[in-house]
Every structure is written in structure tokens, then in C-alpha cells.
N, C-alpha and C positions, 0 to 999 in steps of 0.2 A: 849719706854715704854708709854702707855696710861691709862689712870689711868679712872676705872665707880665707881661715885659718890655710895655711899650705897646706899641715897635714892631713885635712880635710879633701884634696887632691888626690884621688888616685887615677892613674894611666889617663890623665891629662885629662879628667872628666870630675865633675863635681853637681848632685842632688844639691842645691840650695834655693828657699823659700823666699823671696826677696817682698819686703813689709813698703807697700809703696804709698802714703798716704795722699789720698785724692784731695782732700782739704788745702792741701799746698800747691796744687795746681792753680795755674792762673788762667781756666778756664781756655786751654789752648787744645785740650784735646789728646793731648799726646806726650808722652814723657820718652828721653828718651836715656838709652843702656848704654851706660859703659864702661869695658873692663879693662881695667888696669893692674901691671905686676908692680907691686911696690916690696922693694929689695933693699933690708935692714943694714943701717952702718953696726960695727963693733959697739959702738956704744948704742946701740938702742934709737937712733935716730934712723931718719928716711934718705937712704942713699940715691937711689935714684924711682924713678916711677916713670912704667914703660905704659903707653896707651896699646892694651892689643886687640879691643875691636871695640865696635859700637852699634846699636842698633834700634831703631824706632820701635817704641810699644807704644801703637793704638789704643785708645779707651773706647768702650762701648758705651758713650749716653742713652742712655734712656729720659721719660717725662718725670716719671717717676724720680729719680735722681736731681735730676734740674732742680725742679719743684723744692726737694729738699734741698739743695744745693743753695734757692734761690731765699730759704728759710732763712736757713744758718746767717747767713750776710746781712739780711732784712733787721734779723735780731742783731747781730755785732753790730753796725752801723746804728742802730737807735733810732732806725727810721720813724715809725709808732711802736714806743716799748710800753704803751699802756696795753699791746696785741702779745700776750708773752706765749700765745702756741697755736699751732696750726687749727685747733677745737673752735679756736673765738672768730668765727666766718663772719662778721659784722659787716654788713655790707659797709660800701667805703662811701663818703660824703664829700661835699667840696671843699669843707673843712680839713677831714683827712687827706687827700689828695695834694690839696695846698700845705699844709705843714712838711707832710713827705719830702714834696721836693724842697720846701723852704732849707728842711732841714741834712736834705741831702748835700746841697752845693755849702754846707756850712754853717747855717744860720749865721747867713751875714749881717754884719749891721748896717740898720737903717735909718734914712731920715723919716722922722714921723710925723706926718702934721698934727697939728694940733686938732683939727674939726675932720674927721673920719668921710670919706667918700663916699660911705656907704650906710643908710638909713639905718640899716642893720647891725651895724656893728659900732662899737664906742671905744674911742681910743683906750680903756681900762681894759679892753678886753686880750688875757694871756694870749692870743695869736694874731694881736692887731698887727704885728711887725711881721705875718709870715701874710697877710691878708695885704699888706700896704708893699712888700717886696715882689708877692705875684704879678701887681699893678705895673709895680714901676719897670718889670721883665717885660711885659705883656703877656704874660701864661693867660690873666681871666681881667677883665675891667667889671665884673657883676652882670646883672642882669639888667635888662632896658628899663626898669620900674626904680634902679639906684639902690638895691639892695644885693648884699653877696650871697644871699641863702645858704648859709652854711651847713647847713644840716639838707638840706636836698642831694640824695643820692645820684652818684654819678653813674652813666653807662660807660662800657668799657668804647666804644668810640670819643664819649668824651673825654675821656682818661685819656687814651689815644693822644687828643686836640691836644689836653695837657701837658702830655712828654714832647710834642713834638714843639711847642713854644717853646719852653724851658731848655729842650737841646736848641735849637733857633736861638737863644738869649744866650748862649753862652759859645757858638759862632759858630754848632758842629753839626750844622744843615745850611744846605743855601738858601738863599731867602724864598726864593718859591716852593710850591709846593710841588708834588708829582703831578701830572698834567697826561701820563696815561688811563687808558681805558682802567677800570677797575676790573681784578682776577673773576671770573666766574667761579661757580659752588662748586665744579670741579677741577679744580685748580690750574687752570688753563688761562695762558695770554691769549690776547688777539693773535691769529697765525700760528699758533704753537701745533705742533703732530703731537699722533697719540701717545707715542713715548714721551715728550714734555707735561703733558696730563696726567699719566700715572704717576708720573715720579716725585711731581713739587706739591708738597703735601701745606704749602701755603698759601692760604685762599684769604679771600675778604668776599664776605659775605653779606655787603650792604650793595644798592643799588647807585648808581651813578646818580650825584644830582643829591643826593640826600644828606643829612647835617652832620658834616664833622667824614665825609667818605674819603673825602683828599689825604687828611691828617691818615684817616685808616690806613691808605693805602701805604704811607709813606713806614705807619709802622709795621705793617705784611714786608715791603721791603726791606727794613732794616731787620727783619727776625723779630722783632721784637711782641708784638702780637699773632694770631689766627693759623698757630699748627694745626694741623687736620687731619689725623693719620687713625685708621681704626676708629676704635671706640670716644679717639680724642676729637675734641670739637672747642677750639678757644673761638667763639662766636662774639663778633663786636655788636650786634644787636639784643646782646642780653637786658634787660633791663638794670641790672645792678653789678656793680665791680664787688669781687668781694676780696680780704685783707690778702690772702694769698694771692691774685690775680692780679693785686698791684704789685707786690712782692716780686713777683715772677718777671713780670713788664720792668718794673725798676731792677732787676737784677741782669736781666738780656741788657737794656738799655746800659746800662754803666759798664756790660763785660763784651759790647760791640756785636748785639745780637746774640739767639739762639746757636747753637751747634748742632742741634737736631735737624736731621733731614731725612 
């Protein structure tokens, strides 16, 4: 709330700089105005309080802003706070990936067995409980050899596979997956005119048929992956996710999608 002084009022008109902080928004886009006469008792209390207009103020997102946006949260929540600034581009691993969410939905407690699933990994190990709770979600069961390779870098399609498990385990996808065509490079559905093409600047850029393109597609749908606009390119066939691009994904993902369009 900010409060303009009445004598500040002149001929029913009043210059005032209104301080709106975007931090406090809850990623909705929009804040909105409203003035109110608040009209003093004798003692110094609030006699009555008249609403005399209101008005939607639009934000302008940008990636740039998101990105930072998607920062600030990454670090408040402790998602990986051993990544303490946007400089430490380490590419992400299945390790990282998996503690992420482990640690998003709470780092719930778990039952642990005693003899490890995984050839690789040994119940002493500080993320055997984020390694045995991805199991028991179905986010990842390891690889066909019975090893979790934790250290093998993820692509951003399999990061993809990742969130869309994890929202699936906690009941906020249906159980299938998406089962249309995948968007072409310029960001066209099947059937779509050319005004649909110019305008939807989210694409998926793998081919049908290829590993992990359904989960892609589902997060091109939810916003949460494959903006495309100008100079920007979030490509799911990258070879490597790097700590902000999780950052980003985990940030859409939890705030119900991008806003950018």
C-alpha cells in the first residue's frame, strides 16, 4: 500500500511514482491499481475508506527477466545451493537432476533398503534417499546394465522425461502422454495458417519417434521448455542441460508454465 498525502492533490490531479515490487508477484503477470479516499476520524483513526477506481497494470516479461526471475527462486528454495550464481554453468548430471527434484517436493522421507538397486551406488551414499525416492516415483529405474550413472550428463529432452515423471507422480498429468504430431522448426501444428506459425514461438525440435520426444512435446505444451523467439533457441537436442536451464524448467514448471509468448 502507498499512501499520497491530500495536500499533495491539487485540481483533482496528482504526479506520484508508485514503487511496485515485482519480487512479490506470484508470476501472474499483472498487478492491478487501486485508489482509494481514506477519510480521517478526529482522533486520528480511518473513518471510512471509499474505493474510487481501479485499473489493470500489465507487465512486460521479457527472457531475460524470467531467467532472473527463475534465478532468485532456484537459489531461495535450495534447490542445488552448492550452484550459488548464474557464472557456475556446470553442466547438470543425473545426480543433479535427481536431488533437484528430490529436493523440490521436500526431501521426503524414505524407506531405504538395505542392498542398493543400483550396482553403482551404496546405501552410504549422501543421495542414496534422493536415488531410492526417484525409484519408488518412477522419475528414472537406472539404466539397463543396473547402474544409476550419476555422473552422466543429462540432455535437456531427458530433463524433459524427468519433470514430466515427477509432475505424473504427484497426479498433475494424466497418465498418458501427448499422442500429437510433434510442432515443426517453425512452430507450426498440423493444419495450422500462417498466422498460427508466426505467432507461437514454441516449437520442439526433435523428430517424431526419437527418445524421450513425447515427454518433449508435453513440456513445449505446458510452457515449460522450447521458446523460440529471435536470437532465443531453448533446443531440446542439446547435448547437455546446463544449472540455469534446469533452473528455468523447474521454475515454469512449479509457476504453471512460461508467460512469455
Amino acid at each position: 500500500m502507498q499512501e499520497i498525502a491530500a495536500e499533495s492533490i491539487h485540481d483533482g490531479t496528482v504526479d506520484e511514482k508508485l514503487n511496485v515490487p515485482g519480487e512479490a508477484l506470484n508470476y501472474d503477470g499483472s498487478y492491478r491499481l487501486f485508489l482509494e479516499k481514506v477519510t480521517a476520524g478526529k482522533d486520528g483513526t480511518v473513518e471510512s475508506v471509499e474505493q474510487l477506481t481501479s485499473k489493470d497494470l500489465q507487465l512486460q516479461f521479457t527472457k531475460n527477466k524470467e531467467v532472473n526471475a527463475a534465478w532468485a527462486w532456484f537459489k531461495h528454495r535450495q534447490v542445488l545451493p552448492e550452484f550459488s550464481s548464474l557464472s557456475e554453468g556446470r553442466d547438470m548430471t543425473r545426480r543433479d537432476v535427481t536431488v533437484a527434484l528430490y529436493r523440490l517436493a521436500g526431501s521426503p522421507k524414505v524407506e531405504l533398503p538395505a542392498t542398493s538397486p543400483y550396482g553403482d551406488i551404496a546405501p552410504d551414499d549422501p543421495d542414496y534417499a534422493a536415488y531410492i525416492w526417484a525409484r519408488q516415483k518412477g522419475i528414472t529405474f537406472g539404466w539397463a546394465d543396473g547402474n544409476f550413472h550419476p555422473e552422466m550428463n543429462m540432455h535437456n529432452y531427458s530433463t524433459a522425461a524427468f519433470l514430466y515423471r515427477y509432475q505424473r507422480s504427484r497426479g498433475m498429468v494424466s497418465p498418458g502422454l501427448p499422442t500429437a504430431a510433434p510442432q515443426s522448426r517453425n512452430g507450426s501444428l498440423p493444419g495450422s495458417d500462417e498466422s498460427e506459425v508466426s505467432a507461437n514461438p514454441w516449437v520442439l525440435d526433435l523428430e517424431e519417434g526419437s527418445a524421450f520426444w513425447r515427454e518433449s512435446r508435453w513440456a513445449v505444451q505446458q510452457r515449460i521448455w522450447g521458446y523460440t523467439r529471435d536470437w532465443e533457441h531453448e533446443r531440446f537436442f542439446m547435448e547437455t542441460t546446463s544449472v540455469y536451464d534446469l533452473a528455468l524448467m523447474l521454475y515454469r514448471m512449479e509457476h504453471g508454465g512460461s508467460h512469455l509468448r
